[in-house]
VMD Tcl script that draws the C-alpha trace (Angstrom):
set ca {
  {0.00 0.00 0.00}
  {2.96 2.14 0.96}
  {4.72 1.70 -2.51}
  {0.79 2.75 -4.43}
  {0.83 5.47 -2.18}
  {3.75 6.84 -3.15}
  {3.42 6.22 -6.93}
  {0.44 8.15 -6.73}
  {2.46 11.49 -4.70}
  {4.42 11.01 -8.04}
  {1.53 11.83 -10.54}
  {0.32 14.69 -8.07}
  {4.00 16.04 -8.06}
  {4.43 15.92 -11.56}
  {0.75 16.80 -12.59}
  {1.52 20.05 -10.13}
  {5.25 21.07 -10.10}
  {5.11 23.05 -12.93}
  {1.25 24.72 -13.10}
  {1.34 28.02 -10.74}
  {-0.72 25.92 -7.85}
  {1.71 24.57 -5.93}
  {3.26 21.10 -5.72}
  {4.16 20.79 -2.05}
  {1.22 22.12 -1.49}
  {-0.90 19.28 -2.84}
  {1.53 16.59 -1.78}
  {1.06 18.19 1.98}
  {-3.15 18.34 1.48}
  {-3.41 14.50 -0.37}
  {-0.81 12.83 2.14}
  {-4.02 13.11 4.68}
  {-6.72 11.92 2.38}
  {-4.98 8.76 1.46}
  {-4.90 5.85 3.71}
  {-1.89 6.28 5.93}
  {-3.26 9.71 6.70}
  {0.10 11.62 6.89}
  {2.07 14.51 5.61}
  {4.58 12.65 3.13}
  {7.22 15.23 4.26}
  {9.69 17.98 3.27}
  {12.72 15.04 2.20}
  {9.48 13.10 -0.24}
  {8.67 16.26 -1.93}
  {12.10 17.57 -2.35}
  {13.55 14.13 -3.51}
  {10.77 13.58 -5.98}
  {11.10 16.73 -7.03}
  {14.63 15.96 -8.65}
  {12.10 13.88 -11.34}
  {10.44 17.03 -12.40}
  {13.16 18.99 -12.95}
  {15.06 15.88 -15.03}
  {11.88 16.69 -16.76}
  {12.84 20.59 -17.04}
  {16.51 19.18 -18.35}
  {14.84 16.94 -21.13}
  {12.13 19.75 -22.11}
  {14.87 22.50 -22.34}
  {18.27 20.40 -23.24}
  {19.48 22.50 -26.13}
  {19.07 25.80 -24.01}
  {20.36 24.41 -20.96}
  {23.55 22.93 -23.19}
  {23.67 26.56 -24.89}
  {23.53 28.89 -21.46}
  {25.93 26.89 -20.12}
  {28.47 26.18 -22.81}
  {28.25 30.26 -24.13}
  {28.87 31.36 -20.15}
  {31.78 29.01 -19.91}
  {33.25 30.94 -22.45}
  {32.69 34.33 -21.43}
  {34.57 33.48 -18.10}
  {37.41 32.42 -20.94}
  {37.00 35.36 -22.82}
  {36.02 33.57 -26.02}
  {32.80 35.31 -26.19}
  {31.97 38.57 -25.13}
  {29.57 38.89 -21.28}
  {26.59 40.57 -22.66}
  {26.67 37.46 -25.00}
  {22.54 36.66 -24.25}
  {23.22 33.26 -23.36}
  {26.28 33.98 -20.87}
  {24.19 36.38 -19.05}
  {21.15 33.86 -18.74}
  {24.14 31.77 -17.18}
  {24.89 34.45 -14.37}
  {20.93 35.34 -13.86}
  {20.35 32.25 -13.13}
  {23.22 31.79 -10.73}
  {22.16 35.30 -8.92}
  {18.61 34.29 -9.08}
  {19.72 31.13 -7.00}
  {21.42 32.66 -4.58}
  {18.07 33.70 -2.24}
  {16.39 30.40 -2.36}
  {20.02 28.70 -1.16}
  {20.93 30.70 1.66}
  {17.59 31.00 2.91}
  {16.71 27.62 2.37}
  {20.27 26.49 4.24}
  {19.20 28.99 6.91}
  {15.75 28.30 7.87}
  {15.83 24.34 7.14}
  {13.74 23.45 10.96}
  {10.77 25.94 9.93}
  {10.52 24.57 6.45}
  {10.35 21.16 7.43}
  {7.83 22.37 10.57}
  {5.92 25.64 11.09}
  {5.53 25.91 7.04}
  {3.59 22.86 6.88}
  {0.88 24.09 8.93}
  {-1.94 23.80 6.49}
  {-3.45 26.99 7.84}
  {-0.87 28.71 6.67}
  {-0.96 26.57 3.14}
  {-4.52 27.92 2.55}
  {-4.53 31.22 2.99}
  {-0.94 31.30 1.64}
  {-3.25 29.48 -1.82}
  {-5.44 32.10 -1.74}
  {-2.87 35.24 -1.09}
  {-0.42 34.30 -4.13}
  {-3.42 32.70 -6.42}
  {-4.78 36.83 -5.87}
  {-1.77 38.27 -7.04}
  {-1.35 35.94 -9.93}
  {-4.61 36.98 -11.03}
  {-3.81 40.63 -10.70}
  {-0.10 40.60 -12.39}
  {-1.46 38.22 -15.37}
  {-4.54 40.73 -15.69}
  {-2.77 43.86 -15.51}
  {1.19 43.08 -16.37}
  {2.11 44.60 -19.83}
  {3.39 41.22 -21.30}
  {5.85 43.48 -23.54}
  {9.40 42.10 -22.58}
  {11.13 38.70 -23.38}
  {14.07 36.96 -21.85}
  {16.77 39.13 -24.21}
  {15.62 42.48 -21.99}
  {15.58 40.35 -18.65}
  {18.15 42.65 -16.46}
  {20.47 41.35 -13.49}
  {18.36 43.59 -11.04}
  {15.00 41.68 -12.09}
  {17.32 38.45 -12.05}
  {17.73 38.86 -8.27}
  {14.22 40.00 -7.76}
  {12.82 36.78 -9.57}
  {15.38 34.88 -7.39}
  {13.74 36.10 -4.31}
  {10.35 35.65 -5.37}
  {11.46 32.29 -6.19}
  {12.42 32.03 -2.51}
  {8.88 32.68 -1.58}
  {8.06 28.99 -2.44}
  {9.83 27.88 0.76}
  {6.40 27.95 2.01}
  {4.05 25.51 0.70}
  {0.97 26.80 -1.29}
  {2.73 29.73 -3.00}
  {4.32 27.69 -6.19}
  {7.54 28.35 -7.59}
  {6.59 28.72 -11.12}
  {3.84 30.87 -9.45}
  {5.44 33.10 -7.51}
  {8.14 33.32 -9.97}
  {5.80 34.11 -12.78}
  {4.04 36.69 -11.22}
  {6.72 39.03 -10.25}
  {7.97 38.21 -14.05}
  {4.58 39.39 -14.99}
  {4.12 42.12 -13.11}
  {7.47 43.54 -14.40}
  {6.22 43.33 -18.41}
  {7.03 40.33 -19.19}
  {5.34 37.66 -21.53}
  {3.41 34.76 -20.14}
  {6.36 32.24 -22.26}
  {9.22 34.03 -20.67}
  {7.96 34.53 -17.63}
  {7.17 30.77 -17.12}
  {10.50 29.66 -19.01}
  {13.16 31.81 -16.85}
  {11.05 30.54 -13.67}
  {11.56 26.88 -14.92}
  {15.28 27.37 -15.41}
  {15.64 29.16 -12.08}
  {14.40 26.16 -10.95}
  {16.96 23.76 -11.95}
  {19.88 24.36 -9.84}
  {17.53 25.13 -6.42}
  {15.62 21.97 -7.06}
  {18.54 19.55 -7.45}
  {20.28 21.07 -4.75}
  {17.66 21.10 -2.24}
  {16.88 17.27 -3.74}
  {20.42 15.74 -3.29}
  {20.85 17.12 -0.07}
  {17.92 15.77 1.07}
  {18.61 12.12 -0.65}
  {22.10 12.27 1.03}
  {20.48 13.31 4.38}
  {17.89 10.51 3.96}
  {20.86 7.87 4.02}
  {22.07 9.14 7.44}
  {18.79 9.93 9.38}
  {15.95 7.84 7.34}
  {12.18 10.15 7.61}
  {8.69 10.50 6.26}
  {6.34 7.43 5.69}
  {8.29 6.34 2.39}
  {11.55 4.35 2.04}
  {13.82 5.16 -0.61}
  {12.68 2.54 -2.55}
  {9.10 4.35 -2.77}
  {10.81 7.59 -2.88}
  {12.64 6.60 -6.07}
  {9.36 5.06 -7.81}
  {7.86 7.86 -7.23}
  {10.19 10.45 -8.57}
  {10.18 8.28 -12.06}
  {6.88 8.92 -12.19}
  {7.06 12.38 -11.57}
  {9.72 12.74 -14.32}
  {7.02 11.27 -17.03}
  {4.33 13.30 -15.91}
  {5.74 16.59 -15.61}
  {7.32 16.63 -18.78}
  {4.02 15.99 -20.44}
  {2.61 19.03 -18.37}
  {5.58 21.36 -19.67}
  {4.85 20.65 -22.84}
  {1.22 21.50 -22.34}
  {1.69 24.46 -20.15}
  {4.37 26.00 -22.88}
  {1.90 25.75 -25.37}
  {-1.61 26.74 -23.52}
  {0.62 30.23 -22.39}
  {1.10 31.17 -26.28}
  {-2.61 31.86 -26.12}
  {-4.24 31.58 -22.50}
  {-3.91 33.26 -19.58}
  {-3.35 31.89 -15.72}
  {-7.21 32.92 -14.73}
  {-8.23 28.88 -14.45}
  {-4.95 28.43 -12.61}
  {-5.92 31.77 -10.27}
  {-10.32 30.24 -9.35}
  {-8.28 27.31 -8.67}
  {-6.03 28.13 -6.20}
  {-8.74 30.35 -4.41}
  {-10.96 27.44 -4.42}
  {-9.15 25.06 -3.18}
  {-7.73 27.65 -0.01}
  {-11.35 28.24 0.95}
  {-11.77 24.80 0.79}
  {-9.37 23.55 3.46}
  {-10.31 26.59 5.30}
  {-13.73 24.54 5.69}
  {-12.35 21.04 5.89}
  {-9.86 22.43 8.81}
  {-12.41 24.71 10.38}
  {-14.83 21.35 10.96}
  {-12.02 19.70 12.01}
  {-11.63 17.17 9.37}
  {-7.97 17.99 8.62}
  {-5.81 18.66 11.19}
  {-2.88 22.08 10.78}
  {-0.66 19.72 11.57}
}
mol new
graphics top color blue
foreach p $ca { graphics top sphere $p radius 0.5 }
foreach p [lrange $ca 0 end-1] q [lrange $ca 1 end] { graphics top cylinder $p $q radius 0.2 }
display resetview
């Protein structure tokens, strides 16, 4: 049952890693509705998070291979800094930068206090709002050639935000890229690429922690399952979500988010879930 359990966390982390609602999030709300009734913990959801972003790898090889390669260069001096592709390389290391120290920094109340599913609805609602407001009113004007090293570190930060489950990531990255101009693609590209190095980071260390002080209902064996299935899934959601942003907005994404809040406001307010 244990091993189902987990293969199913898979398809909810994969189905939900990459739409602005929130992966840990849902992970944290479904752990109690299935039959073990518990939160499958911060180590599960980072660890099987490392499968969505091999997804993000797959999805975007050739411009991962590209940023990379042209920023190795520019620290060579075989192609210029401003080279578009070597400066992608250092936004995205400056954009990590907030989400690794603070992570590093504030590991006990991410694995505790965060988790309080009080906090993970009205945190839902909050972001899902502001979503709804940056994709309404946000010029959508700019692409990732104008993104600037100031905005760079401002996405980081906002990236950050998703230390807390129920804000999203991709969400809170793409609003702040939205409120600042730019286009629904970019915005959810750059937050997907920020992504990469915070994810595996956060994922190893928690797989290498896992071998010293075991936690959370799942063994690695489930763990590991899991994570291949999140890999499958979300990279049939990028390719969806890529696609649906050429010519839809995030409203769906926004009711949803509000819904769902208000609903485990209820379900916790009865006393059917438990904050904890």
């Amino acid at each position: 049952m244990s091993l189902i359990e987990a293969l199913f966390l898979g398809i909810v982390q994969g189905l939900t890693e990459f739409l602005p609602i929130s992966s840990s999030a849902h992970l944290r709300i479904v752990g109690e509705f299935l039959p073990s009734a518990t939160d499958p913990g911060a180590t599960f959801t980072a660890i099987t998070q490392i499968g969505t972003e091999a997804a993000v790898l797959v999805y975007f090889w050739g411009t991962i291979v590209r940023v990379i390669a042209r920023w190795a260069q520019s620290l060579a001096g075989k192609v210029p800094r401003n080279d578009p592709d070597a400066r992608m390389g250092w936004l995205i290391i400056i954009g990590t930068i907030p989400i690794g120290v603070l992570g590093f920094l504030f590991q006990d109340v991410i694995r505790g206090t965060f988790r309080n599913l009080w906090l993970v609805a009205f945190v839902l609602i909050f972001f899902g709002i502001l979503l709804g407001i940056a994709d309404r009113f946000g010029r959508r004007t700019r692409d990732l050639s104008q993104l600037t090293y100031p905005h760079g570190l401002a996405l980081g930060f906002a990236q950050a935000l998703a230390l807390v489950p129920g804000v999203s990531r991709s969400g809170a990255t793409t609003t702040l890229g939205l409120a600042l101009g730019y286009t629904r693609p970019s915005a959810a590209e750059y937050a997907f690429l920020l992504a990469v190095p915070a994810v595996f980071g956060s994922g190893f260390y928690e797989l290498l922690q896992s071998f010293e002080e075991p936690g959370g209902p799942y063994n690695l064996i489930e763990t590991g399952a899991a994570t291949v299935v999140a890999f499958g899934v979300g990279l049939a959601v990028i390719a969806f979500l890529m696609q649906y942003l050429k010519r839809g907005s995030f409203l769906p994404f926004v009711i949803y988010r509000v819904v769902l809040g208000l609903a485990l406001i209820v379900l916790l307010s009865a006393g059917i879930l438990q904050p904890y």
